[in-house]
C-alpha positions in Angstrom: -150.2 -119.2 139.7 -152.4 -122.1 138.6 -155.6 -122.5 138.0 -156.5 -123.9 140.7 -154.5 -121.4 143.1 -156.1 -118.6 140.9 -159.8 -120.4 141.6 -158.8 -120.8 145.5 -158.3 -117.4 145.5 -161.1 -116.1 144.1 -163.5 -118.1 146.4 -161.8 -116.6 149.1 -162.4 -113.3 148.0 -166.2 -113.7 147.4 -166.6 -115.3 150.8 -164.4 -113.7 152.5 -167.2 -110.9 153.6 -170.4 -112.3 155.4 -173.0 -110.6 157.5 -175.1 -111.8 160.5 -179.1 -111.6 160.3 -181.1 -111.4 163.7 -184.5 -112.4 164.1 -187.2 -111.2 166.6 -190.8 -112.3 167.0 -192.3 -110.4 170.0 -190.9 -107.3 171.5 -193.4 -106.9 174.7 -191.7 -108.5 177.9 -194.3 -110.1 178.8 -192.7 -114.0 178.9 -196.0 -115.2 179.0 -195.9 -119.4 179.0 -194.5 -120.6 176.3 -193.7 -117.3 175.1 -190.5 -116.9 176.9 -188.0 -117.7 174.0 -189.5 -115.2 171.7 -190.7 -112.3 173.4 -187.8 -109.7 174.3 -188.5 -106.8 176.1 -189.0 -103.2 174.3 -186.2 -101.7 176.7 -183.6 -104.9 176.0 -184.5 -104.0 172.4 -183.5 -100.8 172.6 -180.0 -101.7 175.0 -178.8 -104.6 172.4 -179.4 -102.2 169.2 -177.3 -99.1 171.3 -174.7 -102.1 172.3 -174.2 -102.7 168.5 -173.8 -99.4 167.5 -171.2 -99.1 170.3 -169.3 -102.3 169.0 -168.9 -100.7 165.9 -172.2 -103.1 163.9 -173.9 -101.4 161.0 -177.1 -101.7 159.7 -177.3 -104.1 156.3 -180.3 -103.0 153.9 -182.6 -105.5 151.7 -180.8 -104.0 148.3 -177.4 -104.5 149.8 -177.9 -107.7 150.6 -179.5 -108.8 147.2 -176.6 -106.8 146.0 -173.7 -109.1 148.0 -175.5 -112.3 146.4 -175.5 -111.0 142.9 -171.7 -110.7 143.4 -170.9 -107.3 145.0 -168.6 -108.2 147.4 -168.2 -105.1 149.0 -172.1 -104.5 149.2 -172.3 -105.3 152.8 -170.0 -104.0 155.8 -167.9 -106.1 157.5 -169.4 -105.6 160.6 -172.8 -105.7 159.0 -175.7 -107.1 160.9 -179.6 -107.1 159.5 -182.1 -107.1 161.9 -185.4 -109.1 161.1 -188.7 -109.6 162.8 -191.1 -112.2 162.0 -195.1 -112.7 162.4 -196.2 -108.4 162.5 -197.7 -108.9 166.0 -198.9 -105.8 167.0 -196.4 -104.8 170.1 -193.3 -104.4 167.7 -195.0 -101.9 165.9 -194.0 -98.9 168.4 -189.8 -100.2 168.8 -189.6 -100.9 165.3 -191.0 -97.3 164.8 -188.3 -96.0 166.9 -185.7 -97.4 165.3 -186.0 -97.4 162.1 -182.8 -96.0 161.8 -181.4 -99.6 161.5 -184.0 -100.3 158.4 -185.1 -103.6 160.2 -187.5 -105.8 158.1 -190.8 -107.1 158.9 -192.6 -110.0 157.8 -196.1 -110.1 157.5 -198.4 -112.8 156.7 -200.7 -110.4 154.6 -203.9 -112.4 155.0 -203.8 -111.8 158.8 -203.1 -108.7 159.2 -205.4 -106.9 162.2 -206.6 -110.3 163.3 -205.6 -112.4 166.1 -202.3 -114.9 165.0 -203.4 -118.5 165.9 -199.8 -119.8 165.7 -198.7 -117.6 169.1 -201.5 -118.2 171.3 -204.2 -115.7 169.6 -201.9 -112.6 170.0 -203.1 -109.1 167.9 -201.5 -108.9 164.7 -200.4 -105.3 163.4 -202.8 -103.9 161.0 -202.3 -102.9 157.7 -202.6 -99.1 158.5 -199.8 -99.9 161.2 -197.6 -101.8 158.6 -198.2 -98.6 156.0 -197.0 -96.3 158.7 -194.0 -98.6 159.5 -193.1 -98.6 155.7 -193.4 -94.8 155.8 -190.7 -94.4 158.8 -188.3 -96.7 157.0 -189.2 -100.0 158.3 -189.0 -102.4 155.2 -191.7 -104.7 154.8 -191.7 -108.2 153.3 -193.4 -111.5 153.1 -194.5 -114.2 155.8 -196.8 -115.9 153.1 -200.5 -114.5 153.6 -201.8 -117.4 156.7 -198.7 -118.3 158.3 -198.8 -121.7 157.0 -195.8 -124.2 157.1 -195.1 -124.6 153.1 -193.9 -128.1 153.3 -197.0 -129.5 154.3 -199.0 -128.0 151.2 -199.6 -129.2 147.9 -198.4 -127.0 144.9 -201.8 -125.0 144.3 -201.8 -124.2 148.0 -198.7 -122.6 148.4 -198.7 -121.4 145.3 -201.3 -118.9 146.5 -199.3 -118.3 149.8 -196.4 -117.1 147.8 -198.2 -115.2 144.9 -201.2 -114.0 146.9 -199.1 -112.6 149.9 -196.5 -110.9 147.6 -199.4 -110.1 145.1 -201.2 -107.4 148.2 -197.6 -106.2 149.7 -197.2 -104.8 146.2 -201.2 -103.5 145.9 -200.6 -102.1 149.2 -197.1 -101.6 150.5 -195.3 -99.8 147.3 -192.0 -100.0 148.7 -192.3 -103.5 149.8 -189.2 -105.9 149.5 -189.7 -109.0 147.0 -188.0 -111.0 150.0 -190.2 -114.1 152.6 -188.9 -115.4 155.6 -190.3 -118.7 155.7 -192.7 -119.7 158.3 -191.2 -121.3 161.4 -188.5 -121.4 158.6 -189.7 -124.4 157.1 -188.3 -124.8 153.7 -187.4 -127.7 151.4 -185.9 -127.9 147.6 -189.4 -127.5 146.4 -190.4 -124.8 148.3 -187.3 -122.6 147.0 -187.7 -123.6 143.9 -191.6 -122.4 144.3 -190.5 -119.0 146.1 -188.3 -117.9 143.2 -191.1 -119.0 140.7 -193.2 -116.8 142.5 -191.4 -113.4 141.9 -189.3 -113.3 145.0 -185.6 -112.6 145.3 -184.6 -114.2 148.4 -185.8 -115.5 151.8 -185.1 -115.9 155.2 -184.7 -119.6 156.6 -184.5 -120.3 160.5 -180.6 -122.3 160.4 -178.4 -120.4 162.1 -174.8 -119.1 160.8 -173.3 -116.2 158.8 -174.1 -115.8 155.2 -171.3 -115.5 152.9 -171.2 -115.5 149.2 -171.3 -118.8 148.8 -174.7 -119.0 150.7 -178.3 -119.6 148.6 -180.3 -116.4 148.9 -183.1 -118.3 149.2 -181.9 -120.1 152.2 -180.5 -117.0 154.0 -179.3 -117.9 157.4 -180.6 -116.1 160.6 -180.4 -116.5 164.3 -183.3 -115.9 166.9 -182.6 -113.8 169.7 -184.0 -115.1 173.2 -185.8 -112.8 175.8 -183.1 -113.3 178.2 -180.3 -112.3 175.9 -178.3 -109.2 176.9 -175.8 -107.3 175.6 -172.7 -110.1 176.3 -175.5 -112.7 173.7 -176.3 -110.0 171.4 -172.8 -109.1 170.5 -172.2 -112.9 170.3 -175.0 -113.9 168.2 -174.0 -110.6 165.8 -170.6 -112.2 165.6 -171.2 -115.5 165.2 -174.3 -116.2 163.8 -174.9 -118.6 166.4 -177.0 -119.8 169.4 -174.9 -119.6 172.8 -172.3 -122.5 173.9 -173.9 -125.0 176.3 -171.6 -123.9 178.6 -172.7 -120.3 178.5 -176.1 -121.3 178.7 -175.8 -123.7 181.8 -173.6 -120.6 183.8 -176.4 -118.0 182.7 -179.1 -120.1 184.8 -177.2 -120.9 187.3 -176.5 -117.4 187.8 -179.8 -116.1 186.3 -178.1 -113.1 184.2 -176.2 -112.7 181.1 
């Protein structure tokens, strides 16, 4: 075998494992205006979680994850799916309670914790005492910077402090917080990466869809958003995939108004 046959091989072996993350903003039902892409209800929550475990998906951790992009190629299950929810608004603190089986992580923006969040229409944010009790039932708790602010747009001071501040109090105050962000509304750039791993993190979560494979950055981890009207069929797709629904599917589901 050459070299080069011996180097195809290899990169076939890292990548040949990758895992899907989900990511959830709202779980209330509501579908208030403008809220109808990101607010699922708690029950549909519940029904795509029990249609994974059916399908034969298991739950990725933080640590494996980190573990898979350090080179552990075996660290994740192939069926592996991590489930991640964005912004701490105060109605996903009960279903992420219940099921904290599936070690799903939260993102907080520290700084607004048990206000109202002015980037979703002034909706109650989880408090810190509900994020502590979270972390106690197995819910993993990371970064959503400390104001929810889009990193790009600030100068290097600025989100200097969103970085280091926010992961500064989930250590002071969450002890077995995860060094990991998901970027607000997922906006990232070269010099926001290069600022997240400056300030002490070990990976984060961007909104571009797709599975991550060993070849992906850890600090442009791929994730895709889960809509309030997927069921079980989009769930198990998304899980596969990594990806939004075909056009096709989308145009048949309302038409017919179902999954």
């Amino acid at each position: 075998m050459t070299f080069g046959q011996r180097l195809a091989s290899e990169r076939r072996r890292l990548s040949g494992r990758s895992y899907v993350v989900l990511v959830y903003h709202r779980i209330a039902g509501e579908l208030k205006p403008g809220q109808e892409r990101i607010d699922i209800a708690p029950q549909r929550f519940s029904r795509q979680l029990r249609a994974l475990r059916l399908a034969g998906f298991k739950p990725i951790s933080p640590e494996a994850i980190l573990a898979f992009h350090a080179g552990e190629a075996e660290a994740v299950a192939r069926r592996g799916v991590a489930i991640t929810v964005d912004d701490a608004i105060e109605d996903c603190v009960e279903p992420l309670g219940r099921h904290a089986d599936w070690e799903p992580q939260l993102f907080v923006p520290t700084a607004e914790l048990g206000k109202t969040a002015h980037w979703i229409d002034g909706e109650p944010v989880a408090s810190w005492q509900q994020v502590a009790t979270l972390a106690e039932a197995g819910v993993r708790i990371g970064s959503h910077t400390r104001h929810h602010r889009r990193l790009t747009t600030l100068g290097d001071e600025e989100r200097a402090e969103e970085l280091t501040g926010s992961l500064s109090e989930l250590r002071a105050r969450i002890p077995t917080a995860i060094e990991i962000i998901a970027y607000p509304n997922g906006d990232h750039d070269d010099a926001v990466c290069a600022a997240t791993r400056e300030a002490g993190y070990t990976a984060a979560f961007t909104t571009e869809k797709g599975r991550n494979d060993a070849t992906t950055d850890p600090f442009r981890l791929k994730r895709v958003s889960v809509h309030a009207a997927d069921g079980v069929l989009a769930i198990l797709w998304k899980a596969w995939t990594g990806r939004g629904l075909p056009p096709l599917w989308l145009r048949l589901r309302s038409r017919l108004g179902r999954d």
